[in-house]
Structures are given as C-alpha cells and as structure tokens.
N, CA, C and O atoms as a GROMACS GRO file, in nm:
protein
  288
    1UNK      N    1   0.078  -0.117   0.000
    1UNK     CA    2   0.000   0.000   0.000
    1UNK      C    3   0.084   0.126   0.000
    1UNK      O    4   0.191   0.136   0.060
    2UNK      N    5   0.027   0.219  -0.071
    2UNK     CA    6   0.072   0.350  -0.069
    2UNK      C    7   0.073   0.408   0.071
    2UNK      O    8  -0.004   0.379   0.162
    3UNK      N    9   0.181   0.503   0.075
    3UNK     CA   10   0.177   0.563   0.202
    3UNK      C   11   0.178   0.699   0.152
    3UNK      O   12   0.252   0.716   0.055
    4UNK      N   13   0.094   0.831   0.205
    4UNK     CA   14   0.090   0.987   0.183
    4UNK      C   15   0.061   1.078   0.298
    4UNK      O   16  -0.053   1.092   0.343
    5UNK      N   17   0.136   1.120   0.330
    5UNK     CA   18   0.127   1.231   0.443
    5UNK      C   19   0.149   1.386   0.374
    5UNK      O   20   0.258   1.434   0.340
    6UNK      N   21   0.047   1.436   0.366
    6UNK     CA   22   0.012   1.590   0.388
    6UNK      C   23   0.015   1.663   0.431
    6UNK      O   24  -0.090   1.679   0.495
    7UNK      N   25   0.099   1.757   0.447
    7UNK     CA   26   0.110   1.878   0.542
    7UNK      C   27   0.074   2.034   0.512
    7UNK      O   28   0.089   2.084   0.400
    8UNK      N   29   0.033   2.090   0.603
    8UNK     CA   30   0.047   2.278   0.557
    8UNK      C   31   0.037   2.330   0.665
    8UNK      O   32  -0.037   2.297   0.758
    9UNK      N   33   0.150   2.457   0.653
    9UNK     CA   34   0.153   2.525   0.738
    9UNK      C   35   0.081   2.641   0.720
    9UNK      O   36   0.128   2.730   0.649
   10UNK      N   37  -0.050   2.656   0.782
   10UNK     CA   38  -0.151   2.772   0.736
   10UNK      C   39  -0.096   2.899   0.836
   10UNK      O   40  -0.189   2.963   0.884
   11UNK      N   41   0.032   2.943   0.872
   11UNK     CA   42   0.050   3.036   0.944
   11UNK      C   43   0.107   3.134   0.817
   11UNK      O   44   0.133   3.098   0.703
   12UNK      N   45   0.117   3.255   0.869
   12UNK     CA   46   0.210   3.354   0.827
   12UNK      C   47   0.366   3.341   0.879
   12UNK      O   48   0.433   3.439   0.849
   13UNK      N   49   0.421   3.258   0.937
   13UNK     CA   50   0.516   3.276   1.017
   13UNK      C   51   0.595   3.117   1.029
   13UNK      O   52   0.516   3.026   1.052
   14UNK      N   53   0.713   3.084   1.019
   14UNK     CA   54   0.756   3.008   1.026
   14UNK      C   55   0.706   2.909   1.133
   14UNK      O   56   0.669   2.957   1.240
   15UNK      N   57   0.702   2.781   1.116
   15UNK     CA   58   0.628   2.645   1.211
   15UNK      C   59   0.703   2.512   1.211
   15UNK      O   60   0.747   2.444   1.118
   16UNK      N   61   0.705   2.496   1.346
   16UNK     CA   62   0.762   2.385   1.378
   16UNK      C   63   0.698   2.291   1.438
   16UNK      O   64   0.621   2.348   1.515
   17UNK      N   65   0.680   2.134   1.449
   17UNK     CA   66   0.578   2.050   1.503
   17UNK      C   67   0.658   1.903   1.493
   17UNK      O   68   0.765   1.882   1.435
   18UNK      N   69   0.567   1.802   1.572
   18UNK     CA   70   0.589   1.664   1.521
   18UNK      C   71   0.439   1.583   1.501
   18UNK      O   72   0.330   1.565   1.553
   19UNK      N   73   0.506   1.556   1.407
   19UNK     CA   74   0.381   1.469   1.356
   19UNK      C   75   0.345   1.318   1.371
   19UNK      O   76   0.406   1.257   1.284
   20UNK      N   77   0.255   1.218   1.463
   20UNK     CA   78   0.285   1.145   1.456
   20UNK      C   79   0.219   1.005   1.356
   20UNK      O   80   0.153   0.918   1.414
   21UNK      N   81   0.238   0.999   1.250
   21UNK     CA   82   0.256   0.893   1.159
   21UNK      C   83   0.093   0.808   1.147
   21UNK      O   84   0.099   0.755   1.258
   22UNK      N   85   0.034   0.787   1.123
   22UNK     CA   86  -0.109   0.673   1.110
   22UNK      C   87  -0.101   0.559   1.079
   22UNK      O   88  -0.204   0.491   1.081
   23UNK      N   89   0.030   0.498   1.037
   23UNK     CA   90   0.103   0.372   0.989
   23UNK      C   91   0.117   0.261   1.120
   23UNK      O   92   0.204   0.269   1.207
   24UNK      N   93   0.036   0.182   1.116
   24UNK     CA   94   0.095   0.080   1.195
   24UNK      C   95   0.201   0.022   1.208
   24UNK      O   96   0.219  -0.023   1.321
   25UNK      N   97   0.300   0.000   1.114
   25UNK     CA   98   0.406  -0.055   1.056
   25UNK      C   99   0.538   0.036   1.076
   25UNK      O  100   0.646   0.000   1.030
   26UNK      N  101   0.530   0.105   1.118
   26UNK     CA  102   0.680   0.223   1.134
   26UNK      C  103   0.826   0.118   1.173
   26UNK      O  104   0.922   0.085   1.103
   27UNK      N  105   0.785   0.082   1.333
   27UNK     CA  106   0.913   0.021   1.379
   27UNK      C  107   0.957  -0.060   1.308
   27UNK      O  108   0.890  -0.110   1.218
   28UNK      N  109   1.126  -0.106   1.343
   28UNK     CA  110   1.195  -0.194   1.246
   28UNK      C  111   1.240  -0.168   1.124
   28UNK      O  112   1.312  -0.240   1.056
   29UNK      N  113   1.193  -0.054   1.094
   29UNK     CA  114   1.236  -0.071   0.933
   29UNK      C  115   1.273   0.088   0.917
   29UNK      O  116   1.226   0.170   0.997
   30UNK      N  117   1.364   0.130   0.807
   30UNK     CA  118   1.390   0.259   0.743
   30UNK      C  119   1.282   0.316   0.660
   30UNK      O  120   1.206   0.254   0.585
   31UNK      N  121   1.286   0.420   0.680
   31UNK     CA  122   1.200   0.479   0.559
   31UNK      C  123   1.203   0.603   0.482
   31UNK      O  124   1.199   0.708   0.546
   32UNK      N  125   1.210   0.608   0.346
   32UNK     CA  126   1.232   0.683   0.310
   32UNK      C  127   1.100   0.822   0.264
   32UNK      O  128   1.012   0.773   0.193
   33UNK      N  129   1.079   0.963   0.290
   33UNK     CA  130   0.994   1.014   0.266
   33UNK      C  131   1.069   1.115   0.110
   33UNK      O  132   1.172   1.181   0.094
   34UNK      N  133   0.966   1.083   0.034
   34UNK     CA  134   0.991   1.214  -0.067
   34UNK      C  135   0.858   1.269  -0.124
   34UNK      O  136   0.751   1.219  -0.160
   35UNK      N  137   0.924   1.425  -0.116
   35UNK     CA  138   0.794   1.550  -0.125
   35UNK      C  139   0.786   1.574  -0.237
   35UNK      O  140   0.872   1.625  -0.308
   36UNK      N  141   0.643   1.528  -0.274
   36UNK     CA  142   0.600   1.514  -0.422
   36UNK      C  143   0.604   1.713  -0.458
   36UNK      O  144   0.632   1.762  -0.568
   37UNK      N  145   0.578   1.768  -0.368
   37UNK     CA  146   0.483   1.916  -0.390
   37UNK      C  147   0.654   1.989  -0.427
   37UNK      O  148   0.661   2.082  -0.507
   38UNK      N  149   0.753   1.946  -0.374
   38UNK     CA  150   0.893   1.969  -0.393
   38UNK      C  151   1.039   1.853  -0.402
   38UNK      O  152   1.051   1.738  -0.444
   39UNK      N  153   1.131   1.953  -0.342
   39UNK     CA  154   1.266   1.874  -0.416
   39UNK      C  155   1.324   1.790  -0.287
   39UNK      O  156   1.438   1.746  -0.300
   40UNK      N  157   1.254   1.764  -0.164
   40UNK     CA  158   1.309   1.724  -0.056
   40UNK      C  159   1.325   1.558  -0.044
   40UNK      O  160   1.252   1.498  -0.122
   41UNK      N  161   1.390   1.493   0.022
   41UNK     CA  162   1.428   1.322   0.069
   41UNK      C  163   1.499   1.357   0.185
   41UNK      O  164   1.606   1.410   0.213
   42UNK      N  165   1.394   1.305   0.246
   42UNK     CA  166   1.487   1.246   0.418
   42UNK      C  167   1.451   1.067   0.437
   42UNK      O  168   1.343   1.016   0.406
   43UNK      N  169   1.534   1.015   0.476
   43UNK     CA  170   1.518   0.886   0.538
   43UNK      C  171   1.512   0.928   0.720
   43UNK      O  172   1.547   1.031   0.777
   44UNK      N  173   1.452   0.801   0.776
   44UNK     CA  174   1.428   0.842   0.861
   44UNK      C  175   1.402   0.705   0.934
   44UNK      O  176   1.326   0.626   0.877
   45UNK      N  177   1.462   0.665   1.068
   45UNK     CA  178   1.412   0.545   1.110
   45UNK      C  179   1.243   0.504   1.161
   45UNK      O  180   1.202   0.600   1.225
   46UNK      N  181   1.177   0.438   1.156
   46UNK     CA  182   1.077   0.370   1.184
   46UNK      C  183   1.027   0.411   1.358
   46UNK      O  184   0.938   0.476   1.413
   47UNK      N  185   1.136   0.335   1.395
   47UNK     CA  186   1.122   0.380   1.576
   47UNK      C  187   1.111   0.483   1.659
   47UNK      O  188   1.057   0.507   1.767
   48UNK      N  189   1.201   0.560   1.547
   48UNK     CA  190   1.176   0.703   1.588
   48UNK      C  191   1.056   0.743   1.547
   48UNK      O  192   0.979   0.788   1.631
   49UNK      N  193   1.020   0.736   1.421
   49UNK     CA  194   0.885   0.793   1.391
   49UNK      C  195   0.729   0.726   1.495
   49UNK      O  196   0.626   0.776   1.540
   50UNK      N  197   0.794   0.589   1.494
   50UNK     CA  198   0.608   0.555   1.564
   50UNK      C  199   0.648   0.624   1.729
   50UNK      O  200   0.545   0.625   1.796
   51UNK      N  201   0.749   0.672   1.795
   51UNK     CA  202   0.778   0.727   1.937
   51UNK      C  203   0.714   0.852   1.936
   51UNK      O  204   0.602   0.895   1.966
   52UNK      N  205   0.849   0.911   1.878
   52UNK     CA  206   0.881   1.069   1.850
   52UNK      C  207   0.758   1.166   1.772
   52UNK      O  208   0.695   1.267   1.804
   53UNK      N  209   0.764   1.069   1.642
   53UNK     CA  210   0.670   1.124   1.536
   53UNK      C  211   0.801   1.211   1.401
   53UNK      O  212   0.924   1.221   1.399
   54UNK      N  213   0.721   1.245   1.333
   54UNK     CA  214   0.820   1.360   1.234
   54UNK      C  215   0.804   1.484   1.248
   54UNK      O  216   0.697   1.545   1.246
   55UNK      N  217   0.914   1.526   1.263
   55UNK     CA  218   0.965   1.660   1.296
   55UNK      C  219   0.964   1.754   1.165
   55UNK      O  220   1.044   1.746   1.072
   56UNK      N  221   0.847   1.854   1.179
   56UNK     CA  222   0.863   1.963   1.022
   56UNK      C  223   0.858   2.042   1.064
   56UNK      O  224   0.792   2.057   1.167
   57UNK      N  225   0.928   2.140   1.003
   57UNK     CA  226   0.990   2.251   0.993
   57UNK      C  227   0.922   2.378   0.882
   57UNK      O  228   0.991   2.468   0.836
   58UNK      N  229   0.806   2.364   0.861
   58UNK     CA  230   0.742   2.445   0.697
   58UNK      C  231   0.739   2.593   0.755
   58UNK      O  232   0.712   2.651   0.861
   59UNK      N  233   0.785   2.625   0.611
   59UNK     CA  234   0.746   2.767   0.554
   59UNK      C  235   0.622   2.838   0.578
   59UNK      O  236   0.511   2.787   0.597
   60UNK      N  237   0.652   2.964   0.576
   60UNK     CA  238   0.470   3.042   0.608
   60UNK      C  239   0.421   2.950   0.474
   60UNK      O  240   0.497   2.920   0.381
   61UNK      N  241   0.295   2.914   0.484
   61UNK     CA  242   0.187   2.895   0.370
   61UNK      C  243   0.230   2.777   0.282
   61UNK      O  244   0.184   2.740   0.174
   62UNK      N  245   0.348   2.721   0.370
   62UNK     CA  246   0.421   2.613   0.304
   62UNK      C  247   0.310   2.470   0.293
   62UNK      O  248   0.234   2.439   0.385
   63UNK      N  249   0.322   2.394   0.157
   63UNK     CA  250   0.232   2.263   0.210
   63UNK      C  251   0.364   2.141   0.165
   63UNK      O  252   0.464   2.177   0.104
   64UNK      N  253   0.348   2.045   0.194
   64UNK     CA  254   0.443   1.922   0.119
   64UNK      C  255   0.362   1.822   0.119
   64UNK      O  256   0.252   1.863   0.157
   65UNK      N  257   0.359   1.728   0.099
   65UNK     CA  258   0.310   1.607   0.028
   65UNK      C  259   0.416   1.498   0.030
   65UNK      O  260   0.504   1.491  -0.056
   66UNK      N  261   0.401   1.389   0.158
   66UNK     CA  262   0.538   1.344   0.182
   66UNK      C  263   0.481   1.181   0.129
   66UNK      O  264   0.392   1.118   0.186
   67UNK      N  265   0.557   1.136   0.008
   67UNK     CA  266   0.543   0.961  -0.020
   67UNK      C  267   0.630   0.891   0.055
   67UNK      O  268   0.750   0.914   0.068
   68UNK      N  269   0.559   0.793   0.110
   68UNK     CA  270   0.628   0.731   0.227
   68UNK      C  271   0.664   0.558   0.142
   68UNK      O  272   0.579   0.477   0.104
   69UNK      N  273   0.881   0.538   0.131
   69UNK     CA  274   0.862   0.413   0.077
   69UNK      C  275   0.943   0.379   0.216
   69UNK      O  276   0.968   0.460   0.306
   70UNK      N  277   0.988   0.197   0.209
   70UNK     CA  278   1.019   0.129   0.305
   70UNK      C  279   1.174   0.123   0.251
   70UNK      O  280   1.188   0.094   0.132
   71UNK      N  281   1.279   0.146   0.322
   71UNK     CA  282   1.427   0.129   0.301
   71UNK      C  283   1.483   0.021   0.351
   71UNK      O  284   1.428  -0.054   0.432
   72UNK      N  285   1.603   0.006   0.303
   72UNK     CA  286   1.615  -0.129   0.341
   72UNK      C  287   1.710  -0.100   0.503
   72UNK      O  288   1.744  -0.195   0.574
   0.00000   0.00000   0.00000
C-alpha cells in the first residue's frame, strides 16, 4: 500500500511541530519520505517515527506532500 502524508503550514510565520505517523508498521524498518509538492528526501528510522513522530519545519503557507517508501 501506498503511504501519503500531507502537510500545511496555514500560518504567516515560520512552524515547527511533530507529527505522529497513522502507519501501523513504522518500527523496524527505514523509511524513506519524498515530497511530491517539492525537491526534498529524508530517510528516517521507523522507531523514531512511531515514538517521537516527524519533525517539520514548513514555511509560512508552506504545504508538502510526503510519499512514504520502506528502506532497506
């Protein structure tokens, strides 16, 4: 299954947050996110994400569109 996480930052002003994931499946494994809406790739471990969550950083009025694959 496809994985898509959506974001926007509806502020005027720079925003910071964590997000935490809807994926049952996080731990154990790498993963790679890339932002369809732009030019970004982060990998990112699993464990951290189902704990922590993902950490974004967007632009005023910024949105991204993050495809979520599985790394090895």
């Amino acid at each position: 299954g496809e994985r898509l996480l959506v974001a926007v930052n509806f502020a005027a002003n720079q925003s910071q947050c964590r997000v935490r994931p809807p994926f049952s499946e996080l731990s154990g494994a790498a993963w790679r996110l890339r932002d369809l809406l732009g030019q970004d790739v982060f990998d990112r471990e699993g464990d951290s994400l189902a704990s922590e969550g993902l950490f974004l950083d967007m632009a005023p009025w910024q949105a991204a569109a993050y495809a979520w694959t599985k790394g090895s």
